[in-house]
N, C-alpha and C positions, 0 to 999 in steps of 0.2 A: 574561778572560771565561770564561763555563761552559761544556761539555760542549752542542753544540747538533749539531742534525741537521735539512739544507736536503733538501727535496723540489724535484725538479724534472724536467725532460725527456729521460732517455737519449737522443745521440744518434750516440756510438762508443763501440763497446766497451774495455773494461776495467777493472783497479783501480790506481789510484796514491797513493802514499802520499809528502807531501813538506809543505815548508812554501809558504804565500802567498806569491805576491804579486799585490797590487793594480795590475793599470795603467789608469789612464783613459785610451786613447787614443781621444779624443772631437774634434770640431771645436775648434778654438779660437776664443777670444773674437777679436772682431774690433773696434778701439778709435773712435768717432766720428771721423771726418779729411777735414775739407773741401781740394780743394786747389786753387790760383792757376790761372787760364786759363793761364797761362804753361807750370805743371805737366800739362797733361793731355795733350798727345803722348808725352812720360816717363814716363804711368800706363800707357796703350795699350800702349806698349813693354814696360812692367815684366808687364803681365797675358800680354801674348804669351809672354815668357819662361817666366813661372810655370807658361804652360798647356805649352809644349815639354817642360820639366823635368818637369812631371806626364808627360806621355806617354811619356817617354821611360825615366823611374820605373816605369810602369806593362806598359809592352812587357818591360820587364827581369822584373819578377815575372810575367809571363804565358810566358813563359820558363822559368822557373825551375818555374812549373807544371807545365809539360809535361812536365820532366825527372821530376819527384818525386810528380806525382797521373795525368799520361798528357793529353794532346793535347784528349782530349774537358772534362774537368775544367777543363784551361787557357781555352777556347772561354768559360766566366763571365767571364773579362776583357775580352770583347767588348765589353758594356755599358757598362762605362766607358770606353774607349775612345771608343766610339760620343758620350757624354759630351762628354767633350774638342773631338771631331770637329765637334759640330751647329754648323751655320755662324749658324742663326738665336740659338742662348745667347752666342756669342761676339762678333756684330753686337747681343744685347741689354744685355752688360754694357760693351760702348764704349760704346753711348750713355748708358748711366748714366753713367760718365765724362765726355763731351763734354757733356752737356747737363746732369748736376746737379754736376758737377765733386765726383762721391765718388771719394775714393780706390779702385785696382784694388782691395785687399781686400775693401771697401764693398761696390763695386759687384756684386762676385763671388757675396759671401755672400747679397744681396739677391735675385741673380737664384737661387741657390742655393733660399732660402727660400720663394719664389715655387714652383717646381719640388716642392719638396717639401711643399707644403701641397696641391697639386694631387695628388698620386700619393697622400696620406693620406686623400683624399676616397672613395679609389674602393673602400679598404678590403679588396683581396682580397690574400693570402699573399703573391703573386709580386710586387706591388707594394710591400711590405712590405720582402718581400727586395732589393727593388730600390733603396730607402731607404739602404741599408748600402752598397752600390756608391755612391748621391752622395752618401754620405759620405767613402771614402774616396776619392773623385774631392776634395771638400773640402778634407779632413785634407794631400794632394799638394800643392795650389795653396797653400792658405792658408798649410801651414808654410814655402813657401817663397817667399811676399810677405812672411809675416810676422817670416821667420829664427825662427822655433823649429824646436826641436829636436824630431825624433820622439823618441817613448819606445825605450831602445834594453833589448830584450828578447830578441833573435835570438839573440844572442852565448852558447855557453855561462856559467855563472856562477862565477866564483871559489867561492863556498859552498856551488856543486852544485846541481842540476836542481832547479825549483820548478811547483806548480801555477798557470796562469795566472789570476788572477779580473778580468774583466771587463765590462764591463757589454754588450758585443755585441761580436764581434771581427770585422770589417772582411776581406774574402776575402784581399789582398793583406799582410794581416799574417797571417791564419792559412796563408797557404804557406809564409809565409818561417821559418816558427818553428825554430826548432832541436829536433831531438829528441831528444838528450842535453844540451838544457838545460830542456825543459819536458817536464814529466812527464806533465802532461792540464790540460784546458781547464774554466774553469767561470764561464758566463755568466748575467748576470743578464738579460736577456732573450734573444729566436730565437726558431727552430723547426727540428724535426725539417727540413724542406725547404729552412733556409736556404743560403748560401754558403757560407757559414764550416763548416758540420755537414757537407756533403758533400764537403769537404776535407778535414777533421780528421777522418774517416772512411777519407776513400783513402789521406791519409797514416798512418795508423795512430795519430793520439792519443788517448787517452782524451778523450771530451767530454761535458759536463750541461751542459742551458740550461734558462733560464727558470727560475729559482732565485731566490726571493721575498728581494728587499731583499738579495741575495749582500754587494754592495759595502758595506751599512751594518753588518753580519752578519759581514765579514771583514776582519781586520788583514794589512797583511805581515808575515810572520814566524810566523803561525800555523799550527801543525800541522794538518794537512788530509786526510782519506781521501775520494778520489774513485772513485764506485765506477761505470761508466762504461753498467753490466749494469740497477740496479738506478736510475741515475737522481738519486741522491744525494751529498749534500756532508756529512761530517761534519767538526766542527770541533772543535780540542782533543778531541781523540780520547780514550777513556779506553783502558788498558792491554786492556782486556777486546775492545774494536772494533778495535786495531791488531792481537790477534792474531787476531782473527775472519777480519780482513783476508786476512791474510797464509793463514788455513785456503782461505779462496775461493780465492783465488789457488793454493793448490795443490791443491785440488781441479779448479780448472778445467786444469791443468796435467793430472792425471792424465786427465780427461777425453779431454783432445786429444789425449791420444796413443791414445784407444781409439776415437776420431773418424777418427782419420785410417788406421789399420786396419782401418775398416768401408769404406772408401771403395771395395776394390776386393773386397767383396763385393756379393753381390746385395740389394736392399730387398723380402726376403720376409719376411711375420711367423713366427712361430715354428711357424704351423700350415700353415704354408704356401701364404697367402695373399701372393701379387705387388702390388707398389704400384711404377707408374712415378713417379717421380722428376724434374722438366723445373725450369727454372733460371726466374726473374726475370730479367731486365735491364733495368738504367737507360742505360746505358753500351755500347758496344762493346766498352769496354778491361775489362769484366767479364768479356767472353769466357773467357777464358785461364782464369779462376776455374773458371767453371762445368764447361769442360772437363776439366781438373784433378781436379773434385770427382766428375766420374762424372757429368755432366746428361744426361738420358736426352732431350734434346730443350731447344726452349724453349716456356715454357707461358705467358709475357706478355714480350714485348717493346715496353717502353714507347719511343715514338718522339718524346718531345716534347724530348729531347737536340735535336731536329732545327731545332727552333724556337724554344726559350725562350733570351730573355738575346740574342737576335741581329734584326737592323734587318731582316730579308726572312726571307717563308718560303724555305725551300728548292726546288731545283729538282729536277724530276723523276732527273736522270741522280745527283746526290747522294745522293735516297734511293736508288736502285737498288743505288747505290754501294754505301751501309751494309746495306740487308735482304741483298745475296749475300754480303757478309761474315760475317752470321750463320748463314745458310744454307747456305754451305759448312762453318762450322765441323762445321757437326752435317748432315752428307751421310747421307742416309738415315733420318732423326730429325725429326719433327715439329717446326715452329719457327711460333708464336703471334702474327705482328703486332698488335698493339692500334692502331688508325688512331686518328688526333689527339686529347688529350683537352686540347685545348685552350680556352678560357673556366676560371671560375673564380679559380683563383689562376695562369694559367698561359695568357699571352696574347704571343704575341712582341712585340719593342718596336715594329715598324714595324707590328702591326698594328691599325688600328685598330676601337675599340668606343667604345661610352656605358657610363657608370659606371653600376651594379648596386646596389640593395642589400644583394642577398644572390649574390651573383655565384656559389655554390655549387649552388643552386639556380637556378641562369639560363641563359644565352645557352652554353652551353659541350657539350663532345666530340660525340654525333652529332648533336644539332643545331646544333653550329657547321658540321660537316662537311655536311650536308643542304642548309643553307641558303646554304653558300658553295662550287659545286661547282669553282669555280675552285681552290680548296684541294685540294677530297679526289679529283677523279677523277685529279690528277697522280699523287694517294701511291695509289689504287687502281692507275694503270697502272704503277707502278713494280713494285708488290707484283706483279701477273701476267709482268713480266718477268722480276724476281729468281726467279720461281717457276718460271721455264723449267729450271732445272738442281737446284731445292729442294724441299723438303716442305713450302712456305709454308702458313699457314692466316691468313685476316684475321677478326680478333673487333673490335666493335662495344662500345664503352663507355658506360654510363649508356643503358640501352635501358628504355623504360618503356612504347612501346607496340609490338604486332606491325608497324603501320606503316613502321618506319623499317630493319627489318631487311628486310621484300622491297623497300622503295627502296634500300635499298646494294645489294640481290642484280641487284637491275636496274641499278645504275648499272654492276656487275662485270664482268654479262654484255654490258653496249655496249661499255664498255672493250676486254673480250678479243675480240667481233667489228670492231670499232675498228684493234688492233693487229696481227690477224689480216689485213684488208684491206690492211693498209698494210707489210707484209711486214716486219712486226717480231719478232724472238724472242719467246715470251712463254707463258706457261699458259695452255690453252682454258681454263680455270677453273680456279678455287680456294676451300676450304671458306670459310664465310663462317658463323661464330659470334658468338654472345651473352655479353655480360659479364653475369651478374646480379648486380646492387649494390643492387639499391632494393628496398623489400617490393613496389611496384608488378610488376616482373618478377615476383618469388616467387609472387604471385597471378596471374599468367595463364602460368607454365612453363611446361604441358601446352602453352600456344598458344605460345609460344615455341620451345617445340620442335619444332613441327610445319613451322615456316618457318627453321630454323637446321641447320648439320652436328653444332655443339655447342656446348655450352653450360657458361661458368666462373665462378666464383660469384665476384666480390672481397667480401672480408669486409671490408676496411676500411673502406669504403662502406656496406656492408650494415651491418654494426653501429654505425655513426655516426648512419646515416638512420634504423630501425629504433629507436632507443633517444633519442634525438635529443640526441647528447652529442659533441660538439667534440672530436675522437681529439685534436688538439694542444693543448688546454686541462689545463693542470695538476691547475688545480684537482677537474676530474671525471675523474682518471685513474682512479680504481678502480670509475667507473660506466661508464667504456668497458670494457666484457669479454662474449668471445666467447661465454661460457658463462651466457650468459643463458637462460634456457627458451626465451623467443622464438628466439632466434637459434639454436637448435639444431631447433626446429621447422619454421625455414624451409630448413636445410638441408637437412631427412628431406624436407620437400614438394620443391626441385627436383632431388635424386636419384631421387624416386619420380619424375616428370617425366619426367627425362631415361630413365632405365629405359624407362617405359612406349612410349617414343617410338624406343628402340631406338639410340641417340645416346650421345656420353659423356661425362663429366659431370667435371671437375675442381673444386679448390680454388686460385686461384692470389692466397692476400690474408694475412696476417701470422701469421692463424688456423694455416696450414698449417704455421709453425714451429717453435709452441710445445706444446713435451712434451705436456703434457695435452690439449694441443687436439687433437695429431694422434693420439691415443688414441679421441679421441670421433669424432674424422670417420672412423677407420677404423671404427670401429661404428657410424657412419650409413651405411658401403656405397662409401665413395669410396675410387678406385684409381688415382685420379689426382692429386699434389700438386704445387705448382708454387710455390717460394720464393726469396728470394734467395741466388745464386751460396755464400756463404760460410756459410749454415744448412744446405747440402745434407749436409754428413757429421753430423751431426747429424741431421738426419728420417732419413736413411737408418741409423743407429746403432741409433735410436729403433722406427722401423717392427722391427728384429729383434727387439726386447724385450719386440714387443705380440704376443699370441694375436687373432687376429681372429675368432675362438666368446665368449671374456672380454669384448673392446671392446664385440662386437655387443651381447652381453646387457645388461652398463652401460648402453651409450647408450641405448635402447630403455628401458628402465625409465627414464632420464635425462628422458625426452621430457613427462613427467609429475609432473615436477622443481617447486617453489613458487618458487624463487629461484637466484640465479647460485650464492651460498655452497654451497649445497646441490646445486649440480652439483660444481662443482669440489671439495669436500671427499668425496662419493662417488665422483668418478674419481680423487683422488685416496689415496682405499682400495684401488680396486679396482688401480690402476694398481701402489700400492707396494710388492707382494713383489715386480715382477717389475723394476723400476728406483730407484734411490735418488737420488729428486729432491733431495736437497740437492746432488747433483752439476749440478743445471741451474735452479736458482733461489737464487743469491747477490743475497737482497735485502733481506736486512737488516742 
């Protein structure tokens, strides 16, 4: 076949260059099999087995987690787990044995399918993700009622490392991959937030998902350039794209070594404008990154590690646990809790809700927290105790009216005279901030600021809502971009905002990591960025190569801009004598 080139979803970096292979590791077929009353204490039996051996399969790879992606990563093998556990699936696939005498695999795959038609109604990401876990809960049992054979893929290969192409890859095969036998990952469906992405991340494989028709599109044996940066599969490569290849690759190469020498410089522009620098986390076990990298604090720490993919919220002494671990990290340095942003795609398993149609727009973060204080005053009093010895700050997510930011500030302040009374360590108070993500925030800043300590814009959000374009949808990947006129207008209006109100004003949303972007926001007036742990030498690289008199005047003309094209090709004018962006966009 010809020269083709797959668009689809970065979601680990790199470039790899090998040949295919194809694995379907999919459910198996399960064959119609009635069996003799005589037979169904020996089916009971056999499904009991099946379900040990799964468990016992599955505690080994969550294991093996821990050693190779870190403890927190491992904590996704809960779910299935929890799977295996539920005493109500395992009381409802005997009685499909006992009472319609289907064979264990029958019955198995039945209650299986029942389960999974239910979790595809509700339609939201995490459920989705959660799809992939009863699958390979599935994939455990049924190959071993059925005696198939897993695909054996783990093993280095006689003929040398290969790209994997698959149609979704299942969390407990992407830990166990070999990484001197697979070179990078490339799925025909996912997402950016799935299982398998956030693995094949920690472990360092190159990964693209959601790559249209991959499987019909790709033979084994074909040469493959996966480029892990730009999101792409090319196939039969021509002579001209493998050396292209191989230029990225060393270009990125040279980069990093000039990345990782800025690390323990300062992030002033060249005129000598200061830009603090604070880390993302998803994770605890990012810590060690951010620190590493020079994080001048942290600017979102997302806490739903805390909840998602697990049968109970967490207990107060837990989170405590986790916020003074980050908090000591960074003694004396600002650290940004983001309390629950939970609904949406992102619901722990034992808790329950009603299905959503647009569950993005629904029941989810502060007003999950609002309306269920049994949740959020535990994770508010842990924060003011973890705060007793840190420079905790708690930010509020998806805020759309002034209302919900003095009802946290009052839920904070009973808290802390709460824990006060009851002669508990803990913070008289702690700042209590605004996420701005929606245009609704953008339009009432001014009044946001005037009931907030400060206030941090997520772009991801904000340019999704704003533009009203799916960030995970492939299809409209080139109409999500930050460089919209709108979206640079709503940035000038909540710095003008936060200015006026005397307050200070960050970026902590994807916007902040990308070269161009953080050219425009230092010329909207922000001095605060806030990215994930492994872009930090990179902004901080980047901030030294920018004039902040240059930026300002750009953006400011920008602001008046007809379309995104024409932002971005004027910043990147103004931008190119002083950095050679073919060092930091290998994407084609």
């Amino acid at each position: 076949m010809p020269h083709r080139l797959i668009r689809g979803i970065a979601v680990s970096p790199g470039v790899a260059v090998g040949p295919a292979l194809v694995v379907r590791w999919e459910v198996p077929a399960v064959p119609e099999h009635a069996i003799r009353a005589d037979e169904v204490e020996g089916e009971v039996g056999r499904l009991r087995e099946a379900l040990a051996f799964a468990r016992e399969r599955i505690a080994g790879v969550q294991a093996r987690a821990a050693e190779r992606a870190g403890p927190e990563e491992a904590r996704i093998f809960d779910a299935q787990l929890m799977i295996l556990d539920d005493g109500d699936l395992v009381a409802a696939v005997e009685r499909l044995i006992r009472d319609n005498h289907f064979s264990a695999e029958r019955a198995f795959e039945l209650k299986m399918l029942e389960w999974r038609g239910l979790w595809m109604t509700h339609g939201s990401t995490l459920l989705r993700d959660r799809l992939i876990d009863l699958a390979d809960v599935q994939i455990r049992v049924l190959t071993r009622l059925l005696g198939v054979d897993e695909p054996e893929v783990l093993e280095t290969r006689p003929d040398g490392p290969v790209v994997l192409v698959a149609r979704d890859l299942t969390p407990s095969l992407t830990v166990q991959l070999d990484r001197d036998a697979v070179l990078a990952i490339a799925c025909q469906e996912g997402t950016r937030t799935s299982h398998a992405a956030i693995l094949a991340h920690s472990i360092g494989i190159p990964a693209v998902v959601a790559l249209p028709d991959v499987l019909g599109r790709v033979a084994t044996g074909e040469l493959v350039v996966l480029d892990g940066w730009a999101g792409t599969l090319q196939v039969q490569p021509l002579e001209a794209d493998l050396a292209a290849a191989r230029t990225r690759d060393a270009r990125r190469r040279k980069l990093d070594r000039d990345l990782e020498a800025a690390v323990a410089l300062p992030a002033t522009t060249t005129d000598g404008e200061h830009v603090v620098l604070r880390a993302n986390l998803d994770l605890p076990e990012e810590l060690a990154t951010a620190v590493r990298h020079g994080a001048d604090g942290v600017g979102l720490m997302r806490t739903e590690f805390l909840v998602v993919g697990r049968g109970k919220m967490p207990d107060e002494e837990e989170q405590v646990a986790a916020y003074r671990r980050v908090g000591s990290a960074f003694a004396g340095r600002d650290v940004v809790v983001r309390t629950f942003d939970i609904g949406g795609d992102k619901f722990p398993a034992g808790f329950r809700m009603t299905a959503e149609d647009n569950p993005f727009l629904g029941w989810r973060a502060i007003r999950v927290c609002l309306d269920r204080p049994d949740v959020f005053r535990p994770q508010i009093r842990a924060i003011l105790r973890a705060a007793a010895h840190a420079r905790l700050r708690l930010m509020i997510p998806l805020v759309t009216r002034t209302e919900e930011v003095v009802a946290t500030r009052e839920l904070v302040e009973a808290e802390a005279a709460a824990l006060q009374r009851s002669g508990v360590e803990a913070a008289e108070r702690v700042p209590v901030g605004t996420m701005v993500e929606t245009p609704a925030a953008v339009l009432i800043a001014d009044r946001l600021a005037e009931v907030s300590d400060f206030l941090s814009v997520g772009t991801n959000d904000l340019v999704q809502y704003t533009l009203a374009v799916d960030r995970g949808n492939a299809r409209l990947a080139a109409r999500f971009t930050p460089h919209h006129p709108a979206i640079l207008r709503l940035l000038a209006e909540v710095q003008r905002a936060g200015r006026a109100a005397g307050i200070e004003v960050s970026v902590c949303g994807e916007m902040a990591s990308d070269p161009l972007s953080i050219f425009l926001l230092i010329g909207l007036g922000y001095r605060v960025l806030s990215v994930a742990a492994p872009s930090l030498p990179l902004v901080r690289w980047m901030v030294r190569q920018i004039g902040a008199k240059d930026a300002r005047e750009c953006a400011e003309a920008l602001l008046g801009a007809r379309a995104a094209d024409d932002v971005t090709a004027q910043a990147r004018r103004a931008l190119g004598s002083a950095v050679d962006l073919r060092l930091l966009e290998p994407t084609e």
